[in-house]
N, C-alpha and C positions, 0 to 999 in steps of 0.2 A: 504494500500500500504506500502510495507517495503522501509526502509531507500535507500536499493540498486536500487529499481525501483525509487525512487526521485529522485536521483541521476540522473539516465540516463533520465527519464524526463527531468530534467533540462539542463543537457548537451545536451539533441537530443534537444531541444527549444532553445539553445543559439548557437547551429550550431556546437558543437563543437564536434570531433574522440574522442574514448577513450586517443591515444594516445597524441592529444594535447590538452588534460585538462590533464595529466597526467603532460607536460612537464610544464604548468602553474603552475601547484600545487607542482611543484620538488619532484614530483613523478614517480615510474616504472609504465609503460602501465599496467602490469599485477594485478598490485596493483588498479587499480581503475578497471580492468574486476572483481576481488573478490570483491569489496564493490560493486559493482553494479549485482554480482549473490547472494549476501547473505553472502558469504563465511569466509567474516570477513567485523569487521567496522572500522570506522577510531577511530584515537584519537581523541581528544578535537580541538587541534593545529590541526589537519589537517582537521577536518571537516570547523572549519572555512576558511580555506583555500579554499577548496572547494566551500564552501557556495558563497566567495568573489568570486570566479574566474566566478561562474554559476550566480551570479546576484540573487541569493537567499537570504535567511536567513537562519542560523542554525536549527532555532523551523520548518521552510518548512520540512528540511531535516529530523529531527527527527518525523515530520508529527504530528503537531500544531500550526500549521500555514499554510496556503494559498499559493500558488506558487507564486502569486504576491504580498505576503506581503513587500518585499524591495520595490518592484516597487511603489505602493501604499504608503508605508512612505516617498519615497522619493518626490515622488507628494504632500503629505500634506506638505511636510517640507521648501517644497518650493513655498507653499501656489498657488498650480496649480489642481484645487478642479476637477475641468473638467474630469483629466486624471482618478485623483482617483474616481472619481462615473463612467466612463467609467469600470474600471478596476473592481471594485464592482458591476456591473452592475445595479447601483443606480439609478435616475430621473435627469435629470439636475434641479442644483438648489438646493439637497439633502443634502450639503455639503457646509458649510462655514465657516469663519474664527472665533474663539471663542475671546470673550474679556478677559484681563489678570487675571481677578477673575476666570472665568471658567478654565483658562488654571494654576491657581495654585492648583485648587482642584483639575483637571484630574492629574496633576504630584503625587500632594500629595495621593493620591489613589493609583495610580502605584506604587509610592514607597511601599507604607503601604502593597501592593498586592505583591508586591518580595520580600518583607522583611519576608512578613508570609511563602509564600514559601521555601525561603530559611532558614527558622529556621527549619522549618519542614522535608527537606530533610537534613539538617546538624543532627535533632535530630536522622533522621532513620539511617544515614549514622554511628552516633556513637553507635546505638542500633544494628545493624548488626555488624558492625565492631566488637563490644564487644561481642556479641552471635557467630563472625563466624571470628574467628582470621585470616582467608585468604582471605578476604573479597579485590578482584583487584577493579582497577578504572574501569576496563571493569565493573565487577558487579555493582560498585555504577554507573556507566550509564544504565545501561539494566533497574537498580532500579526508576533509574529519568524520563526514557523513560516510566517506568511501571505508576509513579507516574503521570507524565503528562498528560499522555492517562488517565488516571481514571478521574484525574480531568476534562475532556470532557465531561465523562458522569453526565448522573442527576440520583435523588438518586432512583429510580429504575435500572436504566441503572448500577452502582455503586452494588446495592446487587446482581444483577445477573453476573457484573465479577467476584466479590468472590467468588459466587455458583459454577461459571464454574473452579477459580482456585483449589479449594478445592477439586471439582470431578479431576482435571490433578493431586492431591495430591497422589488417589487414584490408580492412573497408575505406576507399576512399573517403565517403560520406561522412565517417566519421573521428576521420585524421584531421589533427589541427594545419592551420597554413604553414609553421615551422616544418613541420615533419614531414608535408607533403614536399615542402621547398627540399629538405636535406634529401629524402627518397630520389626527390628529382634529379638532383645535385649528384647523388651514388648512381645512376645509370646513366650519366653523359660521361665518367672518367673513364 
């Protein structure tokens, strides 16, 4: 499901017109018809915006996360275990409160877990940047969006996205003008 159909999933689940999520988010109506055809995506800033106004999360939206992931943290956070194994569709009873040793290791893991992500897309974001001097923030999202999806798969799932990227390598259509230029460039020498 693309970013735009989340979107309207969320907003048609929270009851709300295009045009009044648009006026919550200080946004034009027309402006959240194109993020919910495809047409264009938000910013950063405005996707959270978004995210906040539909009772989502941003990772929903960019589709790595669960549509009730908010709903669900907010249920653990507030140590209401019921709602969240209802919402996961868990056993009652599935779900309980960790003692403060468990709950220093699950932090210190998450951190350690965003911490490695985020060097990793900081180091691609400066290896692009440096191999592609016009490198927009739109691309280092498309790139993040690219990165996160991979990370879902397991390492079969993983070799065969590359196989698949490599064959769209092979399609004119959908080569950039660099690449097409350098291809060009490798059969005149």
């Amino acid at each position: 499901m693309t970013m735009g159909k989340r979107i309207k999933e969320a907003r048609v689940k929270e009851g709300f017109t295009q045009a009044q999520l648009a006026e919550l988010c200080g946004l034009a109506t027309i402006t959240i018809q194109q993020y919910e055809r495809d047409k264009r995506q938000p910013r950063r800033d405005q996707l959270e915006v978004i995210a906040q106004n539909l009772n989502v999360t941003t990772g929903y939206l960019w589709g790595i996360e669960d549509i009730n992931a908010k709903a669900i943290l907010d249920a653990m956070k507030n140590g209401d275990y019921r709602t969240a194994e209802d919402l996961m569709d868990l056993p009652v009873g599935s779900i309980g409160p960790v003692d403060s040793e468990e709950q220093e290791e699950i932090e210190y893991q998450l951190r350690e877990e965003r911490h490695t992500k985020e060097l990793v897309l900081n180091k691609l974001r400066i290896y692009f940047r440096s191999k592609y001097d016009k490198l927009t923030d739109q691309d280092y999202l498309s790139i993040k969006s690219l990165i996160d999806t991979f990370s879902q798969l397991n390492e079969e799932g993983q070799q065969k996205a590359v196989e698949r990227v490599e064959e769209l390598t092979e399609i004119p259509k959908y080569k950039n003008e660099s690449s097409q230029n350098q291809s060009g460039e490798e059969g005149t020498e």
